[in-house]
N, C-alpha and C positions, 0 to 999 in steps of 0.2 A: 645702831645701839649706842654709841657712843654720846650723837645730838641727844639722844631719850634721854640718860646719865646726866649732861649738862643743863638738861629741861626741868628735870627732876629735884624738887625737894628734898626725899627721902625713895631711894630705889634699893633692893636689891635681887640679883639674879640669880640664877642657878644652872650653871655650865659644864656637863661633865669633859673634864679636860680631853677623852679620849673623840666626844662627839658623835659615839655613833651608836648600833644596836649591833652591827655584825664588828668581827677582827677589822682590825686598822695597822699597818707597817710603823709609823710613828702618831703622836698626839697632836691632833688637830690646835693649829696659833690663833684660833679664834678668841678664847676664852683670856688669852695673854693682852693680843691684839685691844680688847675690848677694854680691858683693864687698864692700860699705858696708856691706851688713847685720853680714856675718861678722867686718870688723874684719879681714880677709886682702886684701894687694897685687893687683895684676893686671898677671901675666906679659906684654907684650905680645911674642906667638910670630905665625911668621911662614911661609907657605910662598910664595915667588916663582916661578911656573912662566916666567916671561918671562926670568929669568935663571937659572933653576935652582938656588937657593939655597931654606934655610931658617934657621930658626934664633930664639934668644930673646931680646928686645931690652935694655930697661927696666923697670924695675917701677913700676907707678905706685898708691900710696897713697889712695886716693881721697878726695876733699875733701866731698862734700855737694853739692855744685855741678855737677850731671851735664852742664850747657852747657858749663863751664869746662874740666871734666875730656876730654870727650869731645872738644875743638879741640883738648887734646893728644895722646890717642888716634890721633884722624883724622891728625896732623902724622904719626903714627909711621908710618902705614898709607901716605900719600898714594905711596908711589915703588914700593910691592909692585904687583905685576899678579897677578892670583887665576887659575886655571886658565880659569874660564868668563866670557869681559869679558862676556856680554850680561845675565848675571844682576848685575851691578853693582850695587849702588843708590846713591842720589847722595852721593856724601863728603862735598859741601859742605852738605848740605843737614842743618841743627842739630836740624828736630824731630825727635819720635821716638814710636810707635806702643805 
């Protein structure tokens, strides 16, 4: 993904941080991974089924520091409610798989 990004003229993706359809214990470093590697922002987009809203937030640059990076992530994330609460995984919870 990363060569495609470098290949690329004009790309953008669409990666839900958690990466999956079922529960997940922490958020898949794919979508960080991709992003740091590339030298390209990460949009943080948003769907709220709890208030019916969506929309694109911030952009955030990524630092190397995917602890640091991702307590700001989580801050953006923390007031969205996802369609399915039982597949949640835990926000607070910093490791990652």
């Amino acid at each position: 993904m990363i060569g495609i990004f470098n290949a690329a003229d004009s790309l953008a993706v669409a990666i839900p941080p958690e990466g999956t359809r079922s529960k997940t214990r922490y958020w898949k470093t794919g979508f960080y991974n991709i992003a740091h590697g590339a030298g390209v922002p990460i949009a943080l987009g948003f769907l709220d089924y709890e208030r019916k809203v969506g929309g694109i937030g911030k952009t955030l640059i990524t630092s190397g520091d995917y602890d640091a990076d991702l307590k700001i992530i989580k801050a953006f994330y923390a007031g969205v409610t996802g369609k399915y609460k039982d597949q949640y995984s835990d926000r607070d919870s910093m490791a990652s798989d």
